[in-house]
N, C-alpha and C positions, 0 to 999 in steps of 0.2 A: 697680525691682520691675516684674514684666511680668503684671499680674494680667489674665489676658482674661476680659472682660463682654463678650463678643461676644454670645452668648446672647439671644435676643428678649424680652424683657419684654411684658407688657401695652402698645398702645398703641406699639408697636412703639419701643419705650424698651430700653438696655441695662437688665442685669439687675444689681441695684445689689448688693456685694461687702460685707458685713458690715467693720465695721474691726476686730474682731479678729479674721476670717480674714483680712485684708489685712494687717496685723500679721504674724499668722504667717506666709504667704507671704514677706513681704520679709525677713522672719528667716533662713526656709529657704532663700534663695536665696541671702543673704548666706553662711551657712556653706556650704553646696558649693560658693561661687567660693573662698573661703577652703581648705577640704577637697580640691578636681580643680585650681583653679591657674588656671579659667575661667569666665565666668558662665554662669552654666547657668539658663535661662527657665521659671519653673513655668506654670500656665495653667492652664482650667477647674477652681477649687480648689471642694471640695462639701465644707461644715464637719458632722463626724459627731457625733454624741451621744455624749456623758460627761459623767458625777457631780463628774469632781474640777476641780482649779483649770487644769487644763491648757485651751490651744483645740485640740482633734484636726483635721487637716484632711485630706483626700486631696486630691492635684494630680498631673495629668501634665505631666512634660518633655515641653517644645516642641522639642526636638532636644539632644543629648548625642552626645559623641565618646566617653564613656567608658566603654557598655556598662551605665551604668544600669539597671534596670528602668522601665518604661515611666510607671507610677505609682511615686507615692510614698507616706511619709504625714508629716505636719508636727505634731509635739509643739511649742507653745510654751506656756511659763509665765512671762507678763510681769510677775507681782507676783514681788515676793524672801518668801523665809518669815519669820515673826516672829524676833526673836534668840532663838537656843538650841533652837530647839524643829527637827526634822527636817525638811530642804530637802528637798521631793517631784519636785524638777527632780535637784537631784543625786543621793538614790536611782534615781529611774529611769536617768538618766546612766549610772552606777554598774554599775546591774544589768543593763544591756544590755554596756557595755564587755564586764563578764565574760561575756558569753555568747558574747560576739562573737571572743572571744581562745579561744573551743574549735572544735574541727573542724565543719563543720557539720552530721554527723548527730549531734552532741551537744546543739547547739544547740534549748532549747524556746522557742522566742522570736524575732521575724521578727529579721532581722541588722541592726545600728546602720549607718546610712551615715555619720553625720555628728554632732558635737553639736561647743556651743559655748557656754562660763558664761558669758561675756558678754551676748550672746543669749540665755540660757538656754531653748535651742531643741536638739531632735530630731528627725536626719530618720531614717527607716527604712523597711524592705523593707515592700511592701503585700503583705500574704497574699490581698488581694481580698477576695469576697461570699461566703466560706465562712460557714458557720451555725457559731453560737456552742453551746457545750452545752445554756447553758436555751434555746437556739431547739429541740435536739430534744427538750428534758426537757417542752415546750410542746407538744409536738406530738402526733401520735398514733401513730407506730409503736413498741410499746414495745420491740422486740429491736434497733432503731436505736439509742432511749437507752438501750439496757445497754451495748450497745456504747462509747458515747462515752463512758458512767462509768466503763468500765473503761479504755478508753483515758485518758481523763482523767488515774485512779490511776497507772499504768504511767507515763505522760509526769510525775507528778509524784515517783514515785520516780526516776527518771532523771534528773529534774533533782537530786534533792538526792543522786544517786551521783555526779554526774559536779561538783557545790561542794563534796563535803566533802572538808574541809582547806583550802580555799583562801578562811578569813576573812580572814588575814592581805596576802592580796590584795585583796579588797570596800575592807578597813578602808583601806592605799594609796591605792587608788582614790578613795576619799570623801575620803580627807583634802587630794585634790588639790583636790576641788573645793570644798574648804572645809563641806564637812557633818560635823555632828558624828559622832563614829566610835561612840562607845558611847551607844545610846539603848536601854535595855529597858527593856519594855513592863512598868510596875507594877500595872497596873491587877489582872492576877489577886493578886497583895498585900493591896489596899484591899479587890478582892468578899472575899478567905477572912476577913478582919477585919470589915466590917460585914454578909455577909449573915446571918451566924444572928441579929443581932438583926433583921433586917427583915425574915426568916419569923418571928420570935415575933410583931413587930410587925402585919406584914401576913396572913399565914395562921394563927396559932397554935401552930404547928408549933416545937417547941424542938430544939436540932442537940443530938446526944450528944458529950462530951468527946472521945472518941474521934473521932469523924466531922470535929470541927474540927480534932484533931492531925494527922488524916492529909492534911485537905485543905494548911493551914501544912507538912508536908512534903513533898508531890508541890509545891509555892509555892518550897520549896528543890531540890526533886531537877529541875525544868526549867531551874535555870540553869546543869546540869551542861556541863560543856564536852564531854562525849562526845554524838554524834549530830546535831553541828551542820553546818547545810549555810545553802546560801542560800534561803530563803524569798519567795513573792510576797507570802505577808499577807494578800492580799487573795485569797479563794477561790471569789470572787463567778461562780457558772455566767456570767455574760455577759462576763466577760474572759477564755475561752478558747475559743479558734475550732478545729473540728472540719477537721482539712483530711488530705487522702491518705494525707500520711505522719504522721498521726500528730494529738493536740491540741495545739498552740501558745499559751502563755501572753501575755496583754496586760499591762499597765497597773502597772507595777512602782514607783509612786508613793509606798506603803509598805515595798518588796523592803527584805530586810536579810540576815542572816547570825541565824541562831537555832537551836533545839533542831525538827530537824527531826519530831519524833514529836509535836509541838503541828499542826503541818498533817496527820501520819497520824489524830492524834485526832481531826480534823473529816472524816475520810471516816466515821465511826460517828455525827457530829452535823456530817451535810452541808449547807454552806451556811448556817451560823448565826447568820453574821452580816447574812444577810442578810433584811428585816421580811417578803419573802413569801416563805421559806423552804417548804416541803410535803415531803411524807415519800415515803419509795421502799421499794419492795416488799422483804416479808424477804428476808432472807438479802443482799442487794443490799451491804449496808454489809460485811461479812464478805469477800463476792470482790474487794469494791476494796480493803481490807485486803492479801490476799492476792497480787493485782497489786501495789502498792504494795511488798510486800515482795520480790516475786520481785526486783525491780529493786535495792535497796539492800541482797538478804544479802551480795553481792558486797564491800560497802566494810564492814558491820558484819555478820558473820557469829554472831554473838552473838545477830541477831533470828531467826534459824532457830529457836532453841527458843520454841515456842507462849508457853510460861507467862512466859517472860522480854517479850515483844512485848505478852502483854496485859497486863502487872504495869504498864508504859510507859505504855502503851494507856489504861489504867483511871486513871494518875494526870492525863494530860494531858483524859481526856474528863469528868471529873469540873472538873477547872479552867474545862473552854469550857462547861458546864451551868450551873458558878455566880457564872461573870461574864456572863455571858447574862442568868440570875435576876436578879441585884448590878443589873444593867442595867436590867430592866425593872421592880424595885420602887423604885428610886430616881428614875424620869420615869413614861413614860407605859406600860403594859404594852400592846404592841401583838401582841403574836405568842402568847397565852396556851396556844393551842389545842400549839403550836410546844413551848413549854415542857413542858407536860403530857408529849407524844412524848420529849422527850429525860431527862426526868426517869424515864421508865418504860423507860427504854432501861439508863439508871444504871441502872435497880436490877435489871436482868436482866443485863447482865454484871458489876456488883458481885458478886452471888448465882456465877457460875459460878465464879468466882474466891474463894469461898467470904468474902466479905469483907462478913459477913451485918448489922454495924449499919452501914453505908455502903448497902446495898440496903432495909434498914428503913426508914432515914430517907427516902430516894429517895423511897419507895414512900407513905410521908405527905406527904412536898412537894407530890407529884405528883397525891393526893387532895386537901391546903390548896388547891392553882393551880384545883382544879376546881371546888371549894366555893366559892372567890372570885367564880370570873371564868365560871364553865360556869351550873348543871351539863353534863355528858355531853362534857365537850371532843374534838374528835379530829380530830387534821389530816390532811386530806386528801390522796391520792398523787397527783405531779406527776402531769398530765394523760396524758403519752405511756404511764401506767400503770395508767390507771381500767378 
């Protein structure tokens, strides 16, 4: 391993290397000699911030005969995942291979150089210091971040025009690297089953017969085999980088193969998953729709018709509202303000869709969350839009 601390420290001391970035390093170095056939020296490695289990690291080759790029960056995951439950080394694995096996203006995602289960290491292209989307949703020019949300949309219908039909390659793929192939996500199951008792419980608010059949069957109509593409899951603004050509998706940890109109549903309940979620000026959710669609009428030309796209629409954004809720009445409610917005959002496209006790009930949830936790709740609009 050729890890340079040249670097001055205090006290004119080398500058001492973390052991999980030196970890990753001799990882990364190990597969490119394995991968080019030569050893290939990493050097000044700068360990970068992330939530999941991986160590991220940037490093630059200290000399390559093979036309590398000059950096890199070093995915390792040196715990193995619990038995049974989804390997976040072989998803991302996984989900880079595929990307990597398309041309590269198809490609949303920097290119795989390198991986290895053994290692359970990734090396890949550095896209560099481009700003991430909440860097511009942070920020204060607001015709920048509309721009980046609609690129955003557009780069994420593209990606699920240019997966769909190729689950049966994902599934390959993972079953090489020993992840298991079929994991869905039950969770919206358990919210459409316990949350009408925890609004009676928690707000007062009783769910109409109706409003629970229909949630139990948008619960059956998302594990439709039509509209499946490959997914990142994870929709978090800080895992896609804003760069020239285009948004670039990170962090494919969760990536799988799913019903792609559950990631359309979150451009109308954008970033929900995440606890400081903030709201984006009208109409905003509608044009990334509309982006979103220009790019996938091509493979499902079926979503051209309006009423058909929001019928989808309205089943998959009612599932991400009450696994959201399901979420935050069963721990801690941390995003109340958040809820109130997307509950008042149900019941304004429920209503246009003429689907008026699903916008009834919206519309006392949405009153219970304020009576809770307000009064007067109201989230505020990312910064780049105040």
């Amino acid at each position: 391993m050729t890890v340079d601390t040249s670097e001055e420290g205090t006290a004119g001391t080398a500058a001492p290397v973390e052991p999980a970035v030196a970890a990753a390093v001799a990882a990364g170095e190990v597969v490119l000699a394995h991968r080019f056939g030569s050893a290939i020296a990493l050097v000044d490695p700068v360990h970068l911030p992330g939530s999941g289990p991986a160590t991220v690291v940037r490093a630059r080759i200290a000399a390559s005969p093979f036309g590398l790029p000059r950096t890199l960056v070093i995915k390792h995951y040196p715990d193995p995942a619990p038995e049974g439950l989804p390997d976040p080394f072989a998803q991302e694995a996984v989900s880079y291979q595929l990307f990597t096996a398309l041309q590269p203006e198809e490609r949303m995602c920097p290119e795989l150089l390198a991986h290895d289960g053994e290692q359970r290491v990734l090396v890949i292209d550095d896209l560099g210091n481009a700003p991430t989307l909440q860097d511009k949703l942070m920020g204060r020019d607001a015709r920048a971040a509309e721009r980046a949300l609609l690129s955003w949309a557009r780069s994420l219908g593209r990606m699920h025009a240019t997966t769909a039909g190729r689950e049966a390659d994902f599934d390959a793929l993972l079953r090489r690297l020993g992840g298991p192939v079929k994991h869905e996500d039950s969770t919206p199951v358990t919210a459409c089953a316990q949350l009408p008792g925890l609004l009676e419980e928690h707000l007062k608010v009783a769910t109409p017969d109706a409003v629970h059949r229909f949630a139990e069957a948008a619960c059956v109509r998302a594990k439709s085999l039509a509209y499946r593409a490959f997914s990142p899951a994870d929709l978090s603004p800080d895992n896609n980088l804003v760069t020239s050509g285009g948004v670039r998706f990170l962090d494919f940890e969760r990536g799988r193969v799913r019903n792609a109109l559950v990631d359309a549903a979150n451009l109308r309940v954008p970033f929900a998953s995440c606890t400081d979620a903030l709201a984006l000026p009208a109409g905003m959710s509608e044009a990334m729709v509309a982006a979103w669609r220009s790019e996938v009428v091509g493979v499902w030309p079926g979503l051209s018709d309006g009423d058909v796209l929001s019928g989808h629409l309205l089943d998959h954004q009612l599932l991400v509202v009450w696994v959201n809720t399901w979420t935050a009445l069963t721990g801690r409610c941390d995003k109340p303000a958040a809820l109130v917005t997307w509950w008042l959002h149900l019941e304004a496209d429920a209503a246009r869709m003429g689907e008026n006790e699903i916008a009834g009930h919206a519309r006392a949830v949405a009153a219970g969350l304020d009576a809770r936790y307000g009064p007067g709740l109201e989230l505020p609009l990312y910064p780049a839009f105040r």
